[in-house]
mmCIF file as gemmi writes it, N, C-alpha and C atoms, coordinates in Angstrom:
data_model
loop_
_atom_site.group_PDB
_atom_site.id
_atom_site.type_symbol
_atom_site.label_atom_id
_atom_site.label_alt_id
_atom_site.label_comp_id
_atom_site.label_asym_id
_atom_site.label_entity_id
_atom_site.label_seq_id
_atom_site.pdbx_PDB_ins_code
_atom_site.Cartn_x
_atom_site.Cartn_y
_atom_site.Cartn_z
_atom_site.occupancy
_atom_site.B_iso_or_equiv
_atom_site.pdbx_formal_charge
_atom_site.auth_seq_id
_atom_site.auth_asym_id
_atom_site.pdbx_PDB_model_num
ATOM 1 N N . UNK Axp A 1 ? -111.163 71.63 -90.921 1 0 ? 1 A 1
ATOM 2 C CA . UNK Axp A 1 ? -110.731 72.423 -89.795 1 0 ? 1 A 1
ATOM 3 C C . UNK Axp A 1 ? -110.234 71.528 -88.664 1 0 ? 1 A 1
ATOM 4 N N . UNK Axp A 2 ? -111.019 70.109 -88.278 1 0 ? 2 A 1
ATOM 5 C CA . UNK Axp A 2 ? -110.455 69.71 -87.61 1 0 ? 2 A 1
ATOM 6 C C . UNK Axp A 2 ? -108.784 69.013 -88.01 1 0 ? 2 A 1
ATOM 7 N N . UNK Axp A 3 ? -108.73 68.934 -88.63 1 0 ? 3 A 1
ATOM 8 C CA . UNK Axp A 3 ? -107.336 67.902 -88.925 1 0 ? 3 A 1
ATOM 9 C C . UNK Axp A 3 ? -106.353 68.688 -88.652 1 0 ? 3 A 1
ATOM 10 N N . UNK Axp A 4 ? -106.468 69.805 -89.536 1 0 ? 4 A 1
ATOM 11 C CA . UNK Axp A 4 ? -105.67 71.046 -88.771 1 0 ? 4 A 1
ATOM 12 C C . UNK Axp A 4 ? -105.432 71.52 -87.023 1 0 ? 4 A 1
ATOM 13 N N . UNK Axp A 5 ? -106.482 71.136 -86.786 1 0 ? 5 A 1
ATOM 14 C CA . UNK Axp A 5 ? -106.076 71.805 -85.285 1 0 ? 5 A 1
ATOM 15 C C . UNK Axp A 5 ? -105.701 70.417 -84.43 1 0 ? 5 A 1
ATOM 16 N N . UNK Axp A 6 ? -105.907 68.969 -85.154 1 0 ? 6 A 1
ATOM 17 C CA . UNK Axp A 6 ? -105.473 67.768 -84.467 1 0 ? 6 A 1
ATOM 18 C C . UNK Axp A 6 ? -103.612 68.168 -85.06 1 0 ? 6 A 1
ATOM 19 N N . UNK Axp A 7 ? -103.023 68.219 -86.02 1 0 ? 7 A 1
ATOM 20 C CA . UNK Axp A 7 ? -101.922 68.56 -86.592 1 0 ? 7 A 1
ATOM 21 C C . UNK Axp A 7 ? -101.04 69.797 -85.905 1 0 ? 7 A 1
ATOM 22 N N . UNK Axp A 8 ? -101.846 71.078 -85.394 1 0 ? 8 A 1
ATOM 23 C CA . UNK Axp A 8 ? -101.515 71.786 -84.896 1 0 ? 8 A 1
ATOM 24 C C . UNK Axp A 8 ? -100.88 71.441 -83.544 1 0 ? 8 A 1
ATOM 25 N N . UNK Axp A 9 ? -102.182 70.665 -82.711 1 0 ? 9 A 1
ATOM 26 C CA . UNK Axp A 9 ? -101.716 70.133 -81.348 1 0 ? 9 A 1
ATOM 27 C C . UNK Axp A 9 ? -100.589 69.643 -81.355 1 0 ? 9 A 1
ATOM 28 N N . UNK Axp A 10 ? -100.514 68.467 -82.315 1 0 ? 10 A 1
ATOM 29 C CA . UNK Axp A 10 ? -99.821 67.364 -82.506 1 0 ? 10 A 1
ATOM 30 C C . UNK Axp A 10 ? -98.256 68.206 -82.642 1 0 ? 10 A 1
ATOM 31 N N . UNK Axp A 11 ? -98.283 69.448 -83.41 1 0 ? 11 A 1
ATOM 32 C CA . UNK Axp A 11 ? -96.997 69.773 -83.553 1 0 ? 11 A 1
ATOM 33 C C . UNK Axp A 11 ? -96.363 70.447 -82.542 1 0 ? 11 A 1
ATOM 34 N N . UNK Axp A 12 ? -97.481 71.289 -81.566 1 0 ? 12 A 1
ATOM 35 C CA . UNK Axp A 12 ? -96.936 71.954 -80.054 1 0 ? 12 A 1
ATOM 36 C C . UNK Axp A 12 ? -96.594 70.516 -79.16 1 0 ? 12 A 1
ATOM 37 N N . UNK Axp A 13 ? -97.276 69.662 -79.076 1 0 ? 13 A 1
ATOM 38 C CA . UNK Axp A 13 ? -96.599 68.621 -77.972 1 0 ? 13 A 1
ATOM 39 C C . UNK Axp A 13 ? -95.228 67.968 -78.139 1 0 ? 13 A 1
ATOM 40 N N . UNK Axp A 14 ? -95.039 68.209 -79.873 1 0 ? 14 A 1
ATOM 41 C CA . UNK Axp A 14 ? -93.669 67.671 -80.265 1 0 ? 14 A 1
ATOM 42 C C . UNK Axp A 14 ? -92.61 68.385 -80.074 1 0 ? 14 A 1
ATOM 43 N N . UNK Axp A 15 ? -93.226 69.925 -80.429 1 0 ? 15 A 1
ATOM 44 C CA . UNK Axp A 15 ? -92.269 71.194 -79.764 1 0 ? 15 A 1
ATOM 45 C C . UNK Axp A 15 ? -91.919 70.962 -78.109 1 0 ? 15 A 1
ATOM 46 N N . UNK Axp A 16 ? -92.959 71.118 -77.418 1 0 ? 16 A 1
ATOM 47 C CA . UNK Axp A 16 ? -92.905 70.936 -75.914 1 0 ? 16 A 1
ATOM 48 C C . UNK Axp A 16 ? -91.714 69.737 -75.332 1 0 ? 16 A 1
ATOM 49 N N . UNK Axp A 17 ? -91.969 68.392 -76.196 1 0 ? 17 A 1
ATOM 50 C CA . UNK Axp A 17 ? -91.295 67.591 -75.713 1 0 ? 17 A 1
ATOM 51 C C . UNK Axp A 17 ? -89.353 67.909 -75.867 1 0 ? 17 A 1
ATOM 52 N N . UNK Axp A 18 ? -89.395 68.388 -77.4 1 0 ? 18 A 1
ATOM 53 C CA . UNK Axp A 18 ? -88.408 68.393 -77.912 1 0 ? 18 A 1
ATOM 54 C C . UNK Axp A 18 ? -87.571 69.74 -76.396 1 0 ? 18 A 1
ATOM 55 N N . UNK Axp A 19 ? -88.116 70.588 -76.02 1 0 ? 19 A 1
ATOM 56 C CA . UNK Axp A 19 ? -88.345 71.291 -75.171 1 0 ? 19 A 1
ATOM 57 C C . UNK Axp A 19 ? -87.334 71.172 -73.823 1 0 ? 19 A 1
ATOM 58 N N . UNK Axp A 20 ? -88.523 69.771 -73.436 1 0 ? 20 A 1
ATOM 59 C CA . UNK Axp A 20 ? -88.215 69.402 -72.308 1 0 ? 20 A 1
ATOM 60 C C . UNK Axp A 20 ? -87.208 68.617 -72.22 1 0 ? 20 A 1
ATOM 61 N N . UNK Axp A 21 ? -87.031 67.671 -72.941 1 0 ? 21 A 1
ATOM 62 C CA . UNK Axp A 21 ? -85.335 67.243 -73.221 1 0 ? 21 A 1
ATOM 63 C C . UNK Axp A 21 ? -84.499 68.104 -73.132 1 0 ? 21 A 1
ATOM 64 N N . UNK Axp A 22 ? -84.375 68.672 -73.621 1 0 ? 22 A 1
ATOM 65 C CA . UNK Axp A 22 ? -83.401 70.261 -74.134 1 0 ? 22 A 1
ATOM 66 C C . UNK Axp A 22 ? -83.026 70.399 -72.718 1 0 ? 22 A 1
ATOM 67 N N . UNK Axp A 23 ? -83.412 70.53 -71.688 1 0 ? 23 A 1
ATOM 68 C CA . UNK Axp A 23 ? -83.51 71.322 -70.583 1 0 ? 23 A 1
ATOM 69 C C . UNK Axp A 23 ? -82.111 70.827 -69.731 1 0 ? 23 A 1
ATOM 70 N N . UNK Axp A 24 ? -82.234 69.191 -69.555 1 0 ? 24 A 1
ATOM 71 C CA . UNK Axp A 24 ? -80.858 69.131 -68.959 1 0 ? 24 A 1
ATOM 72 C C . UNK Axp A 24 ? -79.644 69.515 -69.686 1 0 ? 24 A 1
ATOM 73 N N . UNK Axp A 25 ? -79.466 69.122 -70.84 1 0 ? 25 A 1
ATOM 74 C CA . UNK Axp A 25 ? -78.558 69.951 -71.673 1 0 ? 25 A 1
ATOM 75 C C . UNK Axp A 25 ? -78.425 71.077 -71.468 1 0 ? 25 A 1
ATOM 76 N N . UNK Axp A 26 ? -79.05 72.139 -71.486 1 0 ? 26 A 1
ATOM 77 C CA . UNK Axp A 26 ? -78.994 73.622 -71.765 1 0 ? 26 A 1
ATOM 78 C C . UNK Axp A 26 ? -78.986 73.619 -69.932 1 0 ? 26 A 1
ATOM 79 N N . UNK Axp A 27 ? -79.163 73.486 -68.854 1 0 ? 27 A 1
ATOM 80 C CA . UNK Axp A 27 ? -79.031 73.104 -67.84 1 0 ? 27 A 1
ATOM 81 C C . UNK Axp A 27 ? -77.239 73.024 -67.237 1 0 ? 27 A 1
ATOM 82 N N . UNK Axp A 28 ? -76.595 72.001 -68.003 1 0 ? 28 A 1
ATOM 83 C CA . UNK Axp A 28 ? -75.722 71.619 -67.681 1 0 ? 28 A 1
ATOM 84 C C . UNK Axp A 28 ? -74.39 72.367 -68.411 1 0 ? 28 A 1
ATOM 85 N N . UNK Axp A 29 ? -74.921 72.981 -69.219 1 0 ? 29 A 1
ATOM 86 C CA . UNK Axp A 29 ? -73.946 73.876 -70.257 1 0 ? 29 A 1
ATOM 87 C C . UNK Axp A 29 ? -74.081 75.355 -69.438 1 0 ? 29 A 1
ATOM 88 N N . UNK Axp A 30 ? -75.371 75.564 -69.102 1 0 ? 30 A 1
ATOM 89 C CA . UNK Axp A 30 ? -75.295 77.196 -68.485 1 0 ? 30 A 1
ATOM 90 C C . UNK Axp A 30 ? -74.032 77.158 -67.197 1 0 ? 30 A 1
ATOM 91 N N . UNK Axp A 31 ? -74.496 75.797 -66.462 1 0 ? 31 A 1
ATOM 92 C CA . UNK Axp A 31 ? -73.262 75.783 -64.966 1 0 ? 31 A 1
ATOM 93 C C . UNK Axp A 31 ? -71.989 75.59 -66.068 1 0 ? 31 A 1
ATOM 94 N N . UNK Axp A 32 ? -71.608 74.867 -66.708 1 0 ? 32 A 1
ATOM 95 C CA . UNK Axp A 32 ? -70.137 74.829 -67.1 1 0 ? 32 A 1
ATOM 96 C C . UNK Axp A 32 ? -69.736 76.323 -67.744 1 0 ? 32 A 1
ATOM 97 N N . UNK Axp A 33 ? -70.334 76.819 -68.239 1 0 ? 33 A 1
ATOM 98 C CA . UNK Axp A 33 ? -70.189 78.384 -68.501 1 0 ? 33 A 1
ATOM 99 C C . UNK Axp A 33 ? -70.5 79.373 -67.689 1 0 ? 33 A 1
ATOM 100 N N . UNK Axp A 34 ? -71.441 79.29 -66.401 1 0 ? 34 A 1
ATOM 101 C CA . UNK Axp A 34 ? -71.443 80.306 -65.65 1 0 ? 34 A 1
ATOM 102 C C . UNK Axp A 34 ? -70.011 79.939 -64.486 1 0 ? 34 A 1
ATOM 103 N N . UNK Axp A 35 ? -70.108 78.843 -64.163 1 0 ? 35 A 1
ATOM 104 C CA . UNK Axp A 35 ? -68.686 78.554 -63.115 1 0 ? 35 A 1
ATOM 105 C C . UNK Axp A 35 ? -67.207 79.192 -63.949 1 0 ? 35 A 1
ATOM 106 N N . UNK Axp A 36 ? -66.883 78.99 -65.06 1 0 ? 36 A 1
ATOM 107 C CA . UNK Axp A 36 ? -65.504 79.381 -65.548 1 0 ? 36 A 1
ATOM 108 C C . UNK Axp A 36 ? -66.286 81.241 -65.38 1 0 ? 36 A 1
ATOM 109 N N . UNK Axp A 37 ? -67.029 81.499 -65.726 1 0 ? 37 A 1
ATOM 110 C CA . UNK Axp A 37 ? -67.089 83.096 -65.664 1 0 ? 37 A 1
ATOM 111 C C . UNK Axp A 37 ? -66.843 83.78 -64.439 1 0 ? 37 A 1
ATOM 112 N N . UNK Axp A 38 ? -67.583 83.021 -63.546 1 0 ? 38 A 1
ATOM 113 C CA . UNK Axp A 38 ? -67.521 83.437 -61.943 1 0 ? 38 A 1
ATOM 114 C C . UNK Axp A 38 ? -66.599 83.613 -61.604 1 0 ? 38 A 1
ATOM 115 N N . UNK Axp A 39 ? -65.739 81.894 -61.514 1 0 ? 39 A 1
ATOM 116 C CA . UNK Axp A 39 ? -64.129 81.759 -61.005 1 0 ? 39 A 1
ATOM 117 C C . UNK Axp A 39 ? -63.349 82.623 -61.572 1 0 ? 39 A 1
ATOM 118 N N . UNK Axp A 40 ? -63.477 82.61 -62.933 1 0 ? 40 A 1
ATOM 119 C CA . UNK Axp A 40 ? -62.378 83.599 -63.807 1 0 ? 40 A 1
ATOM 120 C C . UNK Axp A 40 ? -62.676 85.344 -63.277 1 0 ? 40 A 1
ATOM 121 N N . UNK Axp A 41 ? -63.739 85.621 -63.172 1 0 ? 41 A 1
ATOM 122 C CA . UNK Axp A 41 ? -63.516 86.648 -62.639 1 0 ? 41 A 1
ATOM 123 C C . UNK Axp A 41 ? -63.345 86.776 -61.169 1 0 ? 41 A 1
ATOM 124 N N . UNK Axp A 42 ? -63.786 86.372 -59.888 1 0 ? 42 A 1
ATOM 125 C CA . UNK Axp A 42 ? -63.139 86.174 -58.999 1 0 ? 42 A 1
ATOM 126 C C . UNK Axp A 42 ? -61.557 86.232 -58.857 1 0 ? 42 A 1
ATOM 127 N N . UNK Axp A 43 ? -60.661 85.308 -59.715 1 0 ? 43 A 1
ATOM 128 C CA . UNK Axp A 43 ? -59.525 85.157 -59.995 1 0 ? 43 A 1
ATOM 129 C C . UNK Axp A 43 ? -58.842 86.86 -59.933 1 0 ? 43 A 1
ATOM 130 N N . UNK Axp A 44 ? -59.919 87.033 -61.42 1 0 ? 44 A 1
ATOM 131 C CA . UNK Axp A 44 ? -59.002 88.344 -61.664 1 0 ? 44 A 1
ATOM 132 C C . UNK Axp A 44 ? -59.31 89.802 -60.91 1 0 ? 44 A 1
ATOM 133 N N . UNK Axp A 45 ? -60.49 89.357 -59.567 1 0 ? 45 A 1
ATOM 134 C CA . UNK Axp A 45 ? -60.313 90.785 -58.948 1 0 ? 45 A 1
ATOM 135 C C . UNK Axp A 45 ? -59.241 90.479 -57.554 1 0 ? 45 A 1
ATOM 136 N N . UNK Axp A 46 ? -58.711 89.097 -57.643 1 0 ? 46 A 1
ATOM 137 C CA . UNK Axp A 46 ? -58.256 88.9 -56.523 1 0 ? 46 A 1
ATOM 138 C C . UNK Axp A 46 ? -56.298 89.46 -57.272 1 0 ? 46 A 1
ATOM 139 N N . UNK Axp A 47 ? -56.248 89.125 -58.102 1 0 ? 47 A 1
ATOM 140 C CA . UNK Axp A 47 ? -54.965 89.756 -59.017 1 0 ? 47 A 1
ATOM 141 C C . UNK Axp A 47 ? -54.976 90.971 -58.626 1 0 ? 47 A 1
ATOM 142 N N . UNK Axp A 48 ? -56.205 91.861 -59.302 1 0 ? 48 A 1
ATOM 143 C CA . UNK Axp A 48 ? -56.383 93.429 -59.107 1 0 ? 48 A 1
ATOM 144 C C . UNK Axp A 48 ? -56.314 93.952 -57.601 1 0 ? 48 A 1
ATOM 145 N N . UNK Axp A 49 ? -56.603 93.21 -56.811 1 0 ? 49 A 1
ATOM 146 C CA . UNK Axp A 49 ? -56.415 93.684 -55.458 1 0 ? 49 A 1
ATOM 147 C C . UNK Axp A 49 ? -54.898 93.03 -54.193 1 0 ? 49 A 1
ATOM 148 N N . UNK Axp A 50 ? -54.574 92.645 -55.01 1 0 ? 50 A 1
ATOM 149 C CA . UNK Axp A 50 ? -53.458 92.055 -54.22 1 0 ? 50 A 1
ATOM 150 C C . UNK Axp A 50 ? -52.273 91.38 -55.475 1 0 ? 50 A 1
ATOM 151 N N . UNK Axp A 51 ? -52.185 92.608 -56.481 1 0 ? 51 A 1
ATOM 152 C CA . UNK Axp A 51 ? -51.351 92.179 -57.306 1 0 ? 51 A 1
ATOM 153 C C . UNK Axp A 51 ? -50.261 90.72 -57.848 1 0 ? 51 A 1
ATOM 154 N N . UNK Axp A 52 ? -51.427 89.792 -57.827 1 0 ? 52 A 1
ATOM 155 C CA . UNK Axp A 52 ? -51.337 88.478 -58.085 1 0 ? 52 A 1
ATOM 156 C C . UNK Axp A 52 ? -51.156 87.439 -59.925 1 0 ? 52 A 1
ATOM 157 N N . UNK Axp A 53 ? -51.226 88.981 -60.33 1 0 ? 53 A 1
ATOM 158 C CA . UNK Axp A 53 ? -51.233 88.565 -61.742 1 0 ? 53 A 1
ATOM 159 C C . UNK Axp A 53 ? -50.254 87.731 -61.815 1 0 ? 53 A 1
ATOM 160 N N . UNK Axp A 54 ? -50.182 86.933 -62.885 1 0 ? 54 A 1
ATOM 161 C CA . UNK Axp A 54 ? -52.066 86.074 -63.576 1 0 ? 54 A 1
ATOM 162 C C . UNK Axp A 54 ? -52.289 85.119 -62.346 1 0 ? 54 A 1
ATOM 163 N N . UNK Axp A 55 ? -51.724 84.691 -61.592 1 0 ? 55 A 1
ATOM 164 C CA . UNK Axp A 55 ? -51.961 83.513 -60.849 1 0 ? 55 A 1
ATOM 165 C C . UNK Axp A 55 ? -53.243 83.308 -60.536 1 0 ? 55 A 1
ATOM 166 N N . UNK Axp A 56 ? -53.819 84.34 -59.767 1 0 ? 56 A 1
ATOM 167 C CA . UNK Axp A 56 ? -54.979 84.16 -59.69 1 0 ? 56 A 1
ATOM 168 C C . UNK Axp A 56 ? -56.525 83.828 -60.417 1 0 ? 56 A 1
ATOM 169 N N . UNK Axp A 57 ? -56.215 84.567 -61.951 1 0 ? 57 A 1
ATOM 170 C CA . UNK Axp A 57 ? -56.97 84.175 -62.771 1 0 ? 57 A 1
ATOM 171 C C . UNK Axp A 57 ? -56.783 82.675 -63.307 1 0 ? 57 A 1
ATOM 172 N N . UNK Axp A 58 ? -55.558 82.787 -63.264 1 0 ? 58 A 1
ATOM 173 C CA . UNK Axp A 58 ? -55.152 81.095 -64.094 1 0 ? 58 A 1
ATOM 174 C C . UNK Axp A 58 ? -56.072 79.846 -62.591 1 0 ? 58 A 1
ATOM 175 N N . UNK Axp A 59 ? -55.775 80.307 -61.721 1 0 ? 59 A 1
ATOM 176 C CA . UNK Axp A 59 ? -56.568 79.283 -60.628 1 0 ? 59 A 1
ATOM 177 C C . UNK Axp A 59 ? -57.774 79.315 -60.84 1 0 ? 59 A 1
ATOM 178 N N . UNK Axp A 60 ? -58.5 80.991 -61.214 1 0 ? 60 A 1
ATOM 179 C CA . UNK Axp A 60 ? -59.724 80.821 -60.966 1 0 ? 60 A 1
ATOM 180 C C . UNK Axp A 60 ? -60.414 80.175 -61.962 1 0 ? 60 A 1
ATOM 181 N N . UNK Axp A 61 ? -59.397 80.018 -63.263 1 0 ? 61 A 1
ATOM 182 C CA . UNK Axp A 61 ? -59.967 79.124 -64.882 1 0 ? 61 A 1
ATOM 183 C C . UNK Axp A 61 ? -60.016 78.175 -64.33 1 0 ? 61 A 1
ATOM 184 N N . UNK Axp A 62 ? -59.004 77.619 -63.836 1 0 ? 62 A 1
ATOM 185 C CA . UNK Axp A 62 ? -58.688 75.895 -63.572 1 0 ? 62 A 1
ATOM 186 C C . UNK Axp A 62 ? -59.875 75.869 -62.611 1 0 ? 62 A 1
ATOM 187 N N . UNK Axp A 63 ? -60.618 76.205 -61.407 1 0 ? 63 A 1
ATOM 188 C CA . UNK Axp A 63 ? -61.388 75.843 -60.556 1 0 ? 63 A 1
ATOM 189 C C . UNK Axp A 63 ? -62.751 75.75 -61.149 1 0 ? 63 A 1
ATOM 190 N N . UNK Axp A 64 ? -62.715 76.762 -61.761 1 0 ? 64 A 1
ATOM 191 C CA . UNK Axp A 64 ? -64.244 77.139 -62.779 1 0 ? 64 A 1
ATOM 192 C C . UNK Axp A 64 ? -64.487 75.542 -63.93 1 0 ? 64 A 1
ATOM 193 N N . UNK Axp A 65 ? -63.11 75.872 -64.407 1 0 ? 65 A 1
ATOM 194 C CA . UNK Axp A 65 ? -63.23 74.577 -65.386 1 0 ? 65 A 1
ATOM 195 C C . UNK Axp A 65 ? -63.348 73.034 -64.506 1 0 ? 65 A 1
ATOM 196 N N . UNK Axp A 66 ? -62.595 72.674 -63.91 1 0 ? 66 A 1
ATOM 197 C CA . UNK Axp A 66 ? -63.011 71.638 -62.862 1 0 ? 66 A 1
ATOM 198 C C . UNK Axp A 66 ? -63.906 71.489 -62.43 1 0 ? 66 A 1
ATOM 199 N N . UNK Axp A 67 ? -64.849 72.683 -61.612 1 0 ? 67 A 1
ATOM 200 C CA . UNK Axp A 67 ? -66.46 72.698 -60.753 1 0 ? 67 A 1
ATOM 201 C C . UNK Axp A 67 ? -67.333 72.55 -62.252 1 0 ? 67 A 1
ATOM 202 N N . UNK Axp A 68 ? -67.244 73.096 -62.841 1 0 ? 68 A 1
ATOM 203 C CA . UNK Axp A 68 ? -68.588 73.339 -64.296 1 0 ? 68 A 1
ATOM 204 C C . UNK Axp A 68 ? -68.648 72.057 -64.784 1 0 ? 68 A 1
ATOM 205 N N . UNK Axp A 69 ? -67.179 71.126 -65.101 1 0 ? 69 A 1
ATOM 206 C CA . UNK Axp A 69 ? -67.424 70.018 -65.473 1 0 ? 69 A 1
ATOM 207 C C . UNK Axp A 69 ? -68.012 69.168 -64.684 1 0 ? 69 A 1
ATOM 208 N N . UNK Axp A 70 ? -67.448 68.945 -63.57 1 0 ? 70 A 1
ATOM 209 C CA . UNK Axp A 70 ? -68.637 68.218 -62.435 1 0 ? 70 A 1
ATOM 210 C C . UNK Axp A 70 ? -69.688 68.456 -62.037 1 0 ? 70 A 1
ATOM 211 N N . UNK Axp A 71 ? -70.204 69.758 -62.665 1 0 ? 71 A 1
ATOM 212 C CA . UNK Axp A 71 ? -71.569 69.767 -62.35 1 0 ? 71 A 1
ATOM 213 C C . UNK Axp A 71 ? -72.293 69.227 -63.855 1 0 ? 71 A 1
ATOM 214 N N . UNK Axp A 72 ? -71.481 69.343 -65.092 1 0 ? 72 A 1
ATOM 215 C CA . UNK Axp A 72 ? -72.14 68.876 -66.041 1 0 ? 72 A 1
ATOM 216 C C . UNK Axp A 72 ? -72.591 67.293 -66.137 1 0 ? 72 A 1
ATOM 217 N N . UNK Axp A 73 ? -71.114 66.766 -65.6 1 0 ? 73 A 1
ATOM 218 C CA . UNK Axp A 73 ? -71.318 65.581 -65.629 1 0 ? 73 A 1
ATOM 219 C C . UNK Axp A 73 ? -72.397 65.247 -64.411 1 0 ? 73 A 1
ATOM 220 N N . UNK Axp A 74 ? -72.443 65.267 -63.207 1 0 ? 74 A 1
ATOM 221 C CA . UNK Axp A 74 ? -73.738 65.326 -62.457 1 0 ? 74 A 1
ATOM 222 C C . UNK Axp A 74 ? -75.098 65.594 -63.317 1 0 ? 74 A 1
ATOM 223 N N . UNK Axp A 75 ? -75.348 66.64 -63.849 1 0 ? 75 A 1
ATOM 224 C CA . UNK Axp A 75 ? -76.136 66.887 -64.756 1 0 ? 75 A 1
ATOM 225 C C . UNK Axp A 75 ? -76.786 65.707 -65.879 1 0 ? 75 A 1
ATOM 226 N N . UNK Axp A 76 ? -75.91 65.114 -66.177 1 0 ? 76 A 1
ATOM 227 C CA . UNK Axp A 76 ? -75.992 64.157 -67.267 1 0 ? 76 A 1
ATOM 228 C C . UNK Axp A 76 ? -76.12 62.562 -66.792 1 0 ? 76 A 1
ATOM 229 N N . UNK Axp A 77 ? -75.774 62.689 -65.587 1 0 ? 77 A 1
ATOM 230 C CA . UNK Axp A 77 ? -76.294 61.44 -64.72 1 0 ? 77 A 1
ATOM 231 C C . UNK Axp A 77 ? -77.287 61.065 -64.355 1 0 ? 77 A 1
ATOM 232 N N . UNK Axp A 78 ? -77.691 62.429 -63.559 1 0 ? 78 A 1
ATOM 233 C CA . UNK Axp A 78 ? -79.144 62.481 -63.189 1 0 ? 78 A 1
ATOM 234 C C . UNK Axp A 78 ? -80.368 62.167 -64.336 1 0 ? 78 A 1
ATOM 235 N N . UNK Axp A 79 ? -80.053 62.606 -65.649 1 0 ? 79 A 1
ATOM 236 C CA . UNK Axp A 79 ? -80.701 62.383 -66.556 1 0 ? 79 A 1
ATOM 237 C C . UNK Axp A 79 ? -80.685 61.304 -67.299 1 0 ? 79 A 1
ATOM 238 N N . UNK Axp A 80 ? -79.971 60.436 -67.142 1 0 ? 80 A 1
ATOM 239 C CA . UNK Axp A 80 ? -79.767 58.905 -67.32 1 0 ? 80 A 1
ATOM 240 C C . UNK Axp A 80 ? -80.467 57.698 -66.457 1 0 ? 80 A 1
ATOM 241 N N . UNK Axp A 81 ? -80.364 58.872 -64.866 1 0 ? 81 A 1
ATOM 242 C CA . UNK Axp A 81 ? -81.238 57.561 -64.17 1 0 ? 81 A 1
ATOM 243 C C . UNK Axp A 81 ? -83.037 57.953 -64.21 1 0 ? 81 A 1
């Protein structure tokens, strides 16, 4: 019984760790995907309200895609130092 529950532990702390790594990753991927969603839609209610099609969406990709990457890469820095 004991070896089992030393094995058991042993396999939640490996889970946990594996876990906690994970975090800046999955961290830095949610901002690069929530910024293009935001901007992109921003974009396209600013089209819908001031008949700007596409311009506005196409800016709000390009800004989304620009900010998300710099926050990823920030992201991935921080976790280096």
């Amino acid at each position: 019984m004991g070896d089992n529950q030393n094995t058991f532990l042993k396999t939640l702390q490996s889970f946990q760790k594996s876990i906690q790594d994970a975090g800046p990753a999955a961290s830095g991927s949610y901002s690069l995907t929530g910024s293009i969603l935001i901007f992109t839609l921003a974009g396209w209610y600013i089209d819908q309200n001031f008949g700007s099609s596409p311009n506005g969406t196409l800016v709000g990709v390009g800004c989304g895609v620009v900010i998300g990457f710099y926050l990823l890469i920030k992201t991935i820095k921080e976790k280096r130092l």
